[in-house]
C-alpha positions in Angstrom: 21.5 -80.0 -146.8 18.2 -80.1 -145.6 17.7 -83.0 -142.8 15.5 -85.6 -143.9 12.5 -86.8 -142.3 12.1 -90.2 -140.6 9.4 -92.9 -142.6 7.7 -92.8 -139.1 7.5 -88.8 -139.3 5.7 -88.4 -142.3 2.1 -87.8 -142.3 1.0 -90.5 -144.7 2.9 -93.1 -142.2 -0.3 -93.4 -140.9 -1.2 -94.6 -144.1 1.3 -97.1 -145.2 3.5 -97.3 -142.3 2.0 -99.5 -139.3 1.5 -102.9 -139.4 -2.3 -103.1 -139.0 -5.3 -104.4 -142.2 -5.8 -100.9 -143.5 -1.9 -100.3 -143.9 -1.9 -103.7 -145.9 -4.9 -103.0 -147.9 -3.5 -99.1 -148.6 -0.1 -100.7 -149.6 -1.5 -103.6 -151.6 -4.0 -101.1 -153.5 -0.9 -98.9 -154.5 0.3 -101.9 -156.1 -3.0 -102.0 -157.9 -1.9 -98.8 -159.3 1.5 -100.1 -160.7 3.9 -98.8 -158.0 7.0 -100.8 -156.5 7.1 -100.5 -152.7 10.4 -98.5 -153.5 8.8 -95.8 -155.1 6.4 -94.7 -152.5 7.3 -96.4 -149.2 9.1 -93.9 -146.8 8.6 -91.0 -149.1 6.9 -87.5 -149.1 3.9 -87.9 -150.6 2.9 -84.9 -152.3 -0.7 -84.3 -154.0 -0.9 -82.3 -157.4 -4.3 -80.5 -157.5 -5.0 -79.7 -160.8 -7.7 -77.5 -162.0 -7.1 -78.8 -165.7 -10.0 -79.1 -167.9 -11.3 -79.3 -171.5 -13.0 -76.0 -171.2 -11.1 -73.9 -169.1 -8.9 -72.1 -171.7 -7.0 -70.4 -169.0 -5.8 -74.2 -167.7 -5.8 -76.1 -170.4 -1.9 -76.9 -170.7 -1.6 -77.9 -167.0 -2.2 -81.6 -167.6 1.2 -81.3 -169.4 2.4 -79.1 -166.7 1.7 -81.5 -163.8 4.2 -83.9 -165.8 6.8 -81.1 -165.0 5.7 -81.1 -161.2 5.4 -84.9 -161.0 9.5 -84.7 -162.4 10.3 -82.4 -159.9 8.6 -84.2 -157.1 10.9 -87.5 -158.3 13.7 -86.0 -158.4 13.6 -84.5 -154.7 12.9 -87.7 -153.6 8.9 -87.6 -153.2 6.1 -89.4 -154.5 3.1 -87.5 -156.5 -0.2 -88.1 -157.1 -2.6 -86.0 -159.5 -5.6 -85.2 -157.9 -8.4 -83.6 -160.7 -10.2 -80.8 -158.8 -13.0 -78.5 -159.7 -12.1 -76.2 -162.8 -13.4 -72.8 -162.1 -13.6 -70.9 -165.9 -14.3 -67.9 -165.9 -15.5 -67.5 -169.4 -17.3 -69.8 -169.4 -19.1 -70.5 -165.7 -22.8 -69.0 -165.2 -23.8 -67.0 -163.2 -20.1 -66.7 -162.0 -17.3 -68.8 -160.9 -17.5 -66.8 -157.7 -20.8 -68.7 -156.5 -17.9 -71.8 -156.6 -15.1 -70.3 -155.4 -15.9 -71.5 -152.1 -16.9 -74.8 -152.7 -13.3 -75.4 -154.7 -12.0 -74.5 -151.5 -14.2 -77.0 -149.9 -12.8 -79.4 -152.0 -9.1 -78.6 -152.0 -9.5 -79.1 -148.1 -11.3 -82.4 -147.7 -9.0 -84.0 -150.4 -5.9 -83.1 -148.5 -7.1 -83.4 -145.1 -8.5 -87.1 -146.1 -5.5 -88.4 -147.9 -2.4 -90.0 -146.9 -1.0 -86.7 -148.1 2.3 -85.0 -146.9 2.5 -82.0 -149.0 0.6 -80.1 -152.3 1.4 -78.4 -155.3 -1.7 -76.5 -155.7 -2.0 -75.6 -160.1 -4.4 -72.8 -160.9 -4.6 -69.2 -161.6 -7.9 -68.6 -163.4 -9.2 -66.0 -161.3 -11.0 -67.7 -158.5 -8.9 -70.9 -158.7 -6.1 -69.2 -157.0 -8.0 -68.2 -153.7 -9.9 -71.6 -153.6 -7.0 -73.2 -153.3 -4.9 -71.1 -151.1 -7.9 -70.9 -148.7 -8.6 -74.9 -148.5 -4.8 -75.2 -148.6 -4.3 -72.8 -145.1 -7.1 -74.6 -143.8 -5.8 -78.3 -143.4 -2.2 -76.0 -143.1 0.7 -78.7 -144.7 3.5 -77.5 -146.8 2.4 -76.7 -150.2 3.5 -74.4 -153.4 1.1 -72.6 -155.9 1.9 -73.1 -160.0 0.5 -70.5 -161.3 -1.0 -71.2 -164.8 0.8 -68.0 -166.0 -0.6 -65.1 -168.4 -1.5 -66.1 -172.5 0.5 -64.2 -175.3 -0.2 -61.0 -176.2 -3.3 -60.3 -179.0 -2.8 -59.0 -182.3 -4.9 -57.2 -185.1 -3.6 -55.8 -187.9 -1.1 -53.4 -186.4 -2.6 -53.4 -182.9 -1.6 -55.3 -179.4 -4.6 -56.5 -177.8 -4.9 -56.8 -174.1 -7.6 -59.6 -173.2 -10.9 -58.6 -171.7 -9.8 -54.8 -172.2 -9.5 -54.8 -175.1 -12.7 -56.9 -175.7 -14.7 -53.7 -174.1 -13.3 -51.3 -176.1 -14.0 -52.7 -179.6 -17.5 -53.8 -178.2 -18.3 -50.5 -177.4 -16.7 -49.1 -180.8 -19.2 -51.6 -182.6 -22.1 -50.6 -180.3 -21.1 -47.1 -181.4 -21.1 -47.8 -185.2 -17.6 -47.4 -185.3 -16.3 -51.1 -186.5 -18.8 -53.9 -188.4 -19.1 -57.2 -188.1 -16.0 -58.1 -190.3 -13.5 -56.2 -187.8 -15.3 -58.1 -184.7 -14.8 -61.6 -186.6 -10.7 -60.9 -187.0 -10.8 -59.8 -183.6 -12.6 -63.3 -182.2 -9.6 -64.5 -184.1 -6.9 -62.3 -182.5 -8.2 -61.5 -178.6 -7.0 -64.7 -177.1 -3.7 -66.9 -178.6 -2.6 -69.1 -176.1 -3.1 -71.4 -173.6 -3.0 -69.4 -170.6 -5.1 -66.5 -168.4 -5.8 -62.7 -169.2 -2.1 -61.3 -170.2 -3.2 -57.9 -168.7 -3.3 -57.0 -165.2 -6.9 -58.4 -164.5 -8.3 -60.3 -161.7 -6.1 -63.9 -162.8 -2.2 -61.7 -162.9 -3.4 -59.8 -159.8 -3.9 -62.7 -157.8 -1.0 -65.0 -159.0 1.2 -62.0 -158.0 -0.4 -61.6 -154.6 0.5 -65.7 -154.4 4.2 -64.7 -154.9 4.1 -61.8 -152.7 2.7 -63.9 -150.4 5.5 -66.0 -150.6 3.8 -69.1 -151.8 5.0 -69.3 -155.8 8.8 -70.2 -156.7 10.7 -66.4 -157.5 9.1 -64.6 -160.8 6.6 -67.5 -161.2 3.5 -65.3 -161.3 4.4 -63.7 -165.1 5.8 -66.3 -166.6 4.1 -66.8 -170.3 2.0 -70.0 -170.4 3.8 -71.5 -173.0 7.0 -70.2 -172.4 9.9 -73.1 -171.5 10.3 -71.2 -168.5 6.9 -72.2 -167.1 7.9 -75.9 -167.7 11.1 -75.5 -165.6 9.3 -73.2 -163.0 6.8 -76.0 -162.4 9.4 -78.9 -162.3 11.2 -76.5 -159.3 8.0 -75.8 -157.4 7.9 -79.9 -157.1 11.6 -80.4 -156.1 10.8 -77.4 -153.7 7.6 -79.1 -151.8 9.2 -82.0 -151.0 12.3 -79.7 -149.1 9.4 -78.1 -147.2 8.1 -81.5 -145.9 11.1 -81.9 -144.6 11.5 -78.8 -143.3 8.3 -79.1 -141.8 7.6 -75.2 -143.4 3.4 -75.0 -143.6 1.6 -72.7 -145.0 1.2 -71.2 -141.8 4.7 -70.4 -141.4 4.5 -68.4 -144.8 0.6 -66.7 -144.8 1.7 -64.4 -141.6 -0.2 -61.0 -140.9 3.3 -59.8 -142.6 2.8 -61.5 -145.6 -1.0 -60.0 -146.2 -0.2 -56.9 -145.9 3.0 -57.2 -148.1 0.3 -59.0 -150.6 -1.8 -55.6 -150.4 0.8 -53.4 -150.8 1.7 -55.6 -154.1 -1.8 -55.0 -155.6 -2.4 -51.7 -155.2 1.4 -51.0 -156.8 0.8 -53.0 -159.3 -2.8 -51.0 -160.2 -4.6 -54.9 -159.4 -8.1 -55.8 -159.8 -10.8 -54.7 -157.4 -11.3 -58.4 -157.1 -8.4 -58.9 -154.8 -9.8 -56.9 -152.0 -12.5 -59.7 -151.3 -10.4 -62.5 -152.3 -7.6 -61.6 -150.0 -9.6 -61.0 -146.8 -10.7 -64.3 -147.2 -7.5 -65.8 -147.9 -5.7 -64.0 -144.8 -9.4 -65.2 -142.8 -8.7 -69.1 -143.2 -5.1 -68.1 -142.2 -6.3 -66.6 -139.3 -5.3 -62.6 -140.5 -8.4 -60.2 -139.8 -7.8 -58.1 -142.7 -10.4 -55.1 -143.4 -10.8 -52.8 -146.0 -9.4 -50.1 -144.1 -6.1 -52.1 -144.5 -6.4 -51.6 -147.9 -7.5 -47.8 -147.9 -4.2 -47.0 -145.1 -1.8 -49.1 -147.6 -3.0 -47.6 -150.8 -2.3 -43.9 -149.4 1.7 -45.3 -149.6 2.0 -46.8 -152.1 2.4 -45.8 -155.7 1.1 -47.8 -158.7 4.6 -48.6 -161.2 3.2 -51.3 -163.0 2.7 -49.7 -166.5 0.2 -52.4 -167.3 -3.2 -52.2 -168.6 -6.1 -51.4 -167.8 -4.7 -49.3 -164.9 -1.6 -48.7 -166.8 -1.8 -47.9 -170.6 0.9 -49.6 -172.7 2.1 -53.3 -172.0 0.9 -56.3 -171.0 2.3 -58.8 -168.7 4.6 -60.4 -170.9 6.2 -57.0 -171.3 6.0 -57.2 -167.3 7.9 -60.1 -167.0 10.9 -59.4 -169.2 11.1 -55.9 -167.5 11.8 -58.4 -164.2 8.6 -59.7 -162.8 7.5 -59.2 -159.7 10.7 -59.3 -158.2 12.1 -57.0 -160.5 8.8 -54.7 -159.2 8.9 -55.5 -155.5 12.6 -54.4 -155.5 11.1 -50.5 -155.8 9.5 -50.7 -153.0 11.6 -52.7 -150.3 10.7 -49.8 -147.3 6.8 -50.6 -147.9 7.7 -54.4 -147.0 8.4 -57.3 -144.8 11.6 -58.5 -145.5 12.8 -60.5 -142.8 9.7 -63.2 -143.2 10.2 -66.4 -145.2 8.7 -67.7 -148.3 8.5 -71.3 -149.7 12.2 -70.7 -151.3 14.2 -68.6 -148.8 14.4 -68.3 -145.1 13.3 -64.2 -145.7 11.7 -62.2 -148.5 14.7 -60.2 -148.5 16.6 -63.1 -150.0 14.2 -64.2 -152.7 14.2 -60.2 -154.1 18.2 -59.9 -154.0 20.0 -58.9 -157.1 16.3 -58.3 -159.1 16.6 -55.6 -161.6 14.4 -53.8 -163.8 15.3 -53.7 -167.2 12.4 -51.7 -168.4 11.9 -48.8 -166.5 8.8 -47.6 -168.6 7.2 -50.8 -167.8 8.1 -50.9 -164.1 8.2 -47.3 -162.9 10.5 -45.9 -160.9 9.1 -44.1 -157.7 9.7 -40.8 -158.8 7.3 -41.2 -162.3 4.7 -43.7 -161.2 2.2 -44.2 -162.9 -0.3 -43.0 -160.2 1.3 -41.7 -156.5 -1.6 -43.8 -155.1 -2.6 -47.0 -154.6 -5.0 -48.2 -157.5 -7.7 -48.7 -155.6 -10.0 -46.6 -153.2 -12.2 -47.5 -150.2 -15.6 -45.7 -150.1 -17.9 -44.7 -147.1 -20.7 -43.0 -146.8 -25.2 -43.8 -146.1 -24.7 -45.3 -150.0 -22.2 -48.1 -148.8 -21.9 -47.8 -144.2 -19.6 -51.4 -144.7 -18.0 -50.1 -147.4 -17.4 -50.2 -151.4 -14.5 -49.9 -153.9 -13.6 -48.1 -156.8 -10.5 -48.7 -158.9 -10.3 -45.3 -159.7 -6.8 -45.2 -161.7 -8.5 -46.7 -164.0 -11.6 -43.7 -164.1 -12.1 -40.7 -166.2 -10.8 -37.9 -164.2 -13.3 -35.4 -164.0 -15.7 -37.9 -162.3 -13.9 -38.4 -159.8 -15.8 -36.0 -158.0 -19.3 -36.1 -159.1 -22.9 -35.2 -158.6 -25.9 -36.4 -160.0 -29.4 -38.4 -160.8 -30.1 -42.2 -160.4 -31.1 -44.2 -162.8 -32.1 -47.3 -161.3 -32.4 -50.9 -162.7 -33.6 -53.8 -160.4 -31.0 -56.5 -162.3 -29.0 -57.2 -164.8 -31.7 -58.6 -167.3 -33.8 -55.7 -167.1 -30.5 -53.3 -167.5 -30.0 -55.4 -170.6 -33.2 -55.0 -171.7 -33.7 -51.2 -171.2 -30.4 -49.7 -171.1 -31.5 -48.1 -174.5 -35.1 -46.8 -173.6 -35.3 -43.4 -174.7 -38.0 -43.0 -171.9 -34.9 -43.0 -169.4 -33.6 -39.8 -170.6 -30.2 -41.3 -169.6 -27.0 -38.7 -170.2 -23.9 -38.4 -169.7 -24.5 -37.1 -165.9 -26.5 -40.1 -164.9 -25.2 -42.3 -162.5 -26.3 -45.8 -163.6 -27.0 -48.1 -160.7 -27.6 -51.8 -160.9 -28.8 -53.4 -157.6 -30.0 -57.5 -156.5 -26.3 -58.3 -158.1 -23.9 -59.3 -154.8 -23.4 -62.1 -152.9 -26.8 -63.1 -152.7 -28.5 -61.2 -154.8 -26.5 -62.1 -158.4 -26.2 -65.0 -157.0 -23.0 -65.3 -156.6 -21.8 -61.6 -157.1 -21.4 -61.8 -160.8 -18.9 -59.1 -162.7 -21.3 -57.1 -163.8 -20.1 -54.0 -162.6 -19.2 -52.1 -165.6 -22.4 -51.4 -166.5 -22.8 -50.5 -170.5 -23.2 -47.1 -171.5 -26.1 -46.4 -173.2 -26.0 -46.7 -177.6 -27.0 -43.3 -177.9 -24.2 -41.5 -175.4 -21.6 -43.9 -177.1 -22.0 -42.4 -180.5 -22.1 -39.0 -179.0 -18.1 -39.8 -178.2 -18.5 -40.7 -174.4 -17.0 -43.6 -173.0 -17.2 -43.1 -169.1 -20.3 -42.5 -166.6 -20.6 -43.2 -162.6 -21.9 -46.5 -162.5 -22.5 -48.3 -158.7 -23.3 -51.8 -157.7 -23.4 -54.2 -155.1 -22.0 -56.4 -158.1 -18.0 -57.4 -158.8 -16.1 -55.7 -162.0 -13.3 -57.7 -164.4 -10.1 -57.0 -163.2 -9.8 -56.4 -167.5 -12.3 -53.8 -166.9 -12.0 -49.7 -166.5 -14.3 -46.9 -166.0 -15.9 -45.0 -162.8 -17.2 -47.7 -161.6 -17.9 -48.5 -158.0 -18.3 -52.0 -156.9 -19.1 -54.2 -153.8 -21.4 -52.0 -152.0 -22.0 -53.1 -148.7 -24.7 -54.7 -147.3 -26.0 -55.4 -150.7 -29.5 -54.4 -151.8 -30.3 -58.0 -151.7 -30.4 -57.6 -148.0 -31.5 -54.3 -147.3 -28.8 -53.0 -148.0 -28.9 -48.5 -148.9 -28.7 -49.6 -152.6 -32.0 -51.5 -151.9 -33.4 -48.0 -151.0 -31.8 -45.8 -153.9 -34.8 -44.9 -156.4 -34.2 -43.0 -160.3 -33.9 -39.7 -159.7 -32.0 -39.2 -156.4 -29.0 -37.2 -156.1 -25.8 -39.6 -155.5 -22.3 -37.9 -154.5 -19.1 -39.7 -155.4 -16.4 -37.7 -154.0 -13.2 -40.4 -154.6 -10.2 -38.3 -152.3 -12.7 -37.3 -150.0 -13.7 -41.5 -149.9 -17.2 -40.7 -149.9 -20.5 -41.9 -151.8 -23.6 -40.0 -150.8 -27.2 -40.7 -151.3 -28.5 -37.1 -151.0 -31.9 -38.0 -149.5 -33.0 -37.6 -146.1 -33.5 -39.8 -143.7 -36.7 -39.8 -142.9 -37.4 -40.5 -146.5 -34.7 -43.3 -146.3 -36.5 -44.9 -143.4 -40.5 -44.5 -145.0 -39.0 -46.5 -147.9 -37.2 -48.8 -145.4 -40.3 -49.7 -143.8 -42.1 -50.3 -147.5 -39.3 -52.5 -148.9 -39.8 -56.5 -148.3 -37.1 -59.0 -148.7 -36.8 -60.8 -152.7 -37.9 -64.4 -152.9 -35.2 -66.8 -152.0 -32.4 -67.6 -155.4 -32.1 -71.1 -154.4 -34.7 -73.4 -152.7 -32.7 -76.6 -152.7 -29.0 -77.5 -153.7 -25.6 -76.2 -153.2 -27.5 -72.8 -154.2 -29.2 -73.1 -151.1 -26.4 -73.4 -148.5 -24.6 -70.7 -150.4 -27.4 -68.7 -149.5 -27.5 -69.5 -146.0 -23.7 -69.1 -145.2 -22.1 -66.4 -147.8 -20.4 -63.5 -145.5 -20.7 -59.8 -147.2 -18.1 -58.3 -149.8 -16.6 -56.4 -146.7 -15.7 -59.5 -145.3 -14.8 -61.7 -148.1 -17.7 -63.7 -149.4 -16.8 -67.0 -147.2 -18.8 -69.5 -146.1 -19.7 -68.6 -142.2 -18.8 -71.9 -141.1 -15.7 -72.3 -143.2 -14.2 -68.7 -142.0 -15.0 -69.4 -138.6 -12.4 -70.3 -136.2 -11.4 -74.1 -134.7 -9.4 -76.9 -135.6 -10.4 -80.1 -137.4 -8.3 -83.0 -136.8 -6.5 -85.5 -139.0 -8.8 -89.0 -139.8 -7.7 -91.9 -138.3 -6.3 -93.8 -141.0 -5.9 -97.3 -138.8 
């Protein structure tokens, strides 16, 4: 049995407890609301944050699944609130639901920190809704789970299983190619996406939620659980009967988000063939925790660990319900116990090594073994070189092989638009050796660092059979997405960054197990265009635009906000 907390100990005593105006107006308006003194007074108080909405398909069944929490919370004794919080929908958010990320995270830690609030259950998993809220969460630091909104059913057409996103680039291109018509690309709309429920491949959204659970933060297995399985009904009832055990424990978040726990989180991405998104996202995450993680954490892990998750895109069969059955991330993290830290505790279990006891695999095609992974390293690859001196990324199990090493000319294009626009000009004399590079699309420059890494090979190569090229940006890729592309160059062109420099017709080198990407001009040449280049015009002149353009950090760093990643404590309101 887990001791109980004292009323007096409680955080929202403050609140209720003392026997001044503002705890009788605070307990007189939560009569307003319809609740007994019985049912709240003395209680945990534990805030749902749910990134529900009408237009986030990825989120739309957690209204129901806060019903599931709110049980759970009851039945452990605890009171819970539902508090609506920014929706960040990545189909549907323009530019990008990055240039938000950070101001859910905002959000998520006001609300807490100004509430009489004891503990959260934290609901997303869209794929910068995770993050958000794991990085406000670890910044007001109180006990609190992650409900992951868990990955959609698979797609179906005629006799094929679709993969979300992927698959969606695939049959684009095919069309773009004169492959398929119009009537194949209307059953498709119809078969893509079934279910409530994120990308059911082993994009940016099923990267993430796992990193949550290797973290420590999700209930065991929670990350694959199928949207609209049962299972994810029951899964969110127990992540509310297990907050309110934590309160009393008095187990924060900082207890769990340790420098252990990133790098176990790293280790779980690059096995599982993860999104290049997770790179950024997790050095921010382990920043607000107070973890410096680099990239070079990520290059030294993903030359140990192998990639067994036979999941697409970096896989090529199954999808993550095939994941899950095969026995989740437990059932995967049970490979690789050596490459972990066992002994540290998650929100379920004193250590790691507890939650992952007895986990099987039941499909060993699905989850390799180590001795036939799917790749013997790490899915994705740090770059360095005069292209990209902070660094830049390349998810290169996911690449043609043969251009992995690579030499040839720039073609450049100044943003997306004009890309768009010209991608097809003959004039370009674009082939199959080019290395297409789009610049002005990071942190800054996009704004907001928009996925538009996988830049579209041109109509003509397409129906000439080829279906990979070299493509570099300071842009972000969907973790759906595949190709040789390399992403998150750093500093972006935006600020003077090398890419800012790069002009059609240079020489570029991409040597992937050498980690190197090489603009072969001189550089004297590199600094006489230096001196001609001038900065762009500002994106944003007034607005939330603005201060994201006066505070967002570089890809190498995360894309915080400065003053938000910055150390120092902020202390609790005075609620008297």
């Amino acid at each position: 049995m887990v001791d109980m907390k004292s009323p007096e100990e409680l955080r929202s005593h403050q609140w209720y407890g003392t026997d001044g105006l503002r705890s009788f107006s605070h307990r007189a308006r939560t009569r307003q609301l319809g609740y007994l003194p019985e049912e709240h007074l003395g209680k945990p108080v534990i805030a749902i944050l749910n990134t529900w909405s009408d237009i986030n398909p990825c989120h739309v069944h957690l209204r129901d699944r806060a019903q599931a929490v709110k049980r759970g919370v009851w039945q452990a004794g605890g009171f819970p609130l539902e508090f609506p919080v920014s929706t960040l929908s990545e189909t549907f958010q323009k530019p990008t639901p990055m240039l938000y990320r950070n101001m859910l995270a905002m959000e998520t830690e006001e609300l807490l920190r100004s509430y009489p609030v004891d503990g959260a259950v934290l609901m997303g998993g869209c794929d910068k809704s995770t993050p958000a809220l794991l990085m406000g969460a670890a910044s007001v630091d109180l006990p609190a789970v992650f409900v992951p909104a868990g990955p959609m059913l698979p797609g179906h057409w005629r006799n094929e299983v679709l993969g979300s996103g992927t698959d969606m680039w695939k049959y684009w291109d095919d069309k773009r190619a004169g492959l398929i018509g119009d009537c194949e690309m209307g059953e498709l709309e119809n078969g893509l996406a079934r279910s409530p429920g994120h990308c059911m491949t082993m994009g940016t959204a099923s990267t993430l939620t796992a990193a949550a659970e290797a973290l420590g933060v999700t209930v065991p297995g929670a990350s694959s659980i199928p949207a609209v399985d049962s299972g994810h009904d029951r899964m969110a009832a127990k992540a509310g009967m297990r907050v309110v055990e934590l309160v009393h424990k008095d187990r924060k978040l900082s207890h769990i988000l340790t420098r252990d726990a990133f790098e176990d989180a790293v280790t779980t991405v690059l096995g599982l063939g993860g999104s290049t998104n997770a790179v950024i996202h997790l050095i921010a995450m382990a920043g607000r925790a107070g973890v410096k993680l680099t990239l070079d954490d990520f290059d030294r892990v993903a030359r140990t660990v192998p990639v067994l998750a036979n999941v697409r895109p970096g896989g090529r069969t199954y999808l993550m319900e095939d994941f899950h059955f095969a026995g989740g991330l437990p059932g995967f993290l049970s490979r690789i116990p050596d490459l972990l830290h066992l002994d540290r505790p998650t929100v379920s279990h004193d250590t790691m090594r507890e939650q992952i006891a007895g986990a099987q695999v039941h499909n060993d095609d699905v989850i390799r073994p180590r001795d036939n992974p799917v790749a013997d390293e790490g899915g994705v690859a740090v770059l360095r070189g005069n292209l990209c001196p902070d660094g830049a990324v390349i998810k290169h199990i996911s690449a043609e092989p043969h251009l992995l090493k690579h030499t040839g000319p720039a073609v450049v294009f100044d943003d997306y638009r004009t890309m768009q626009r010209t991608i097809n000009d003959p004039s370009l004399n674009i082939t199959a050796d080019s290395v297409l590079v789009l610049r002005n699309a990071g942190p800054k420059g996009g704004p907001g660092m928009p996925e538009y890494g996988m830049l579209p090979i041109p109509d003509h190569l397409l129906k000439q059979g080829v279906r990979d090229m070299v493509r570099i940006s300071d842009a972000r890729m969907s973790g759906t997405s595949y190709g040789t592309c390399v992403l998150h160059v750093a500093p972006e062109s935006y600020v003077g960054g090398p890419l800012a420099l790069v002009r059609t017709g240079d020489q570029i080198t991409l040597d992937v197990e050498a980690r190197s990407l090489q603009l072969n001009v001189d550089g004297v040449e590199l600094e006489r265009r230096r001196a001609e280049w001038t900065p762009p015009p500002a994106r944003y002149e007034r607005g939330y635009g603005a201060l994201y353009n006066e505070q967002i950090t570089q890809a190498d760093t995360g894309c915080d906000f400065e003053f938000l990643a910055r150390p120092g404590k902020v202390a609790d309101p005075y609620a008297g």
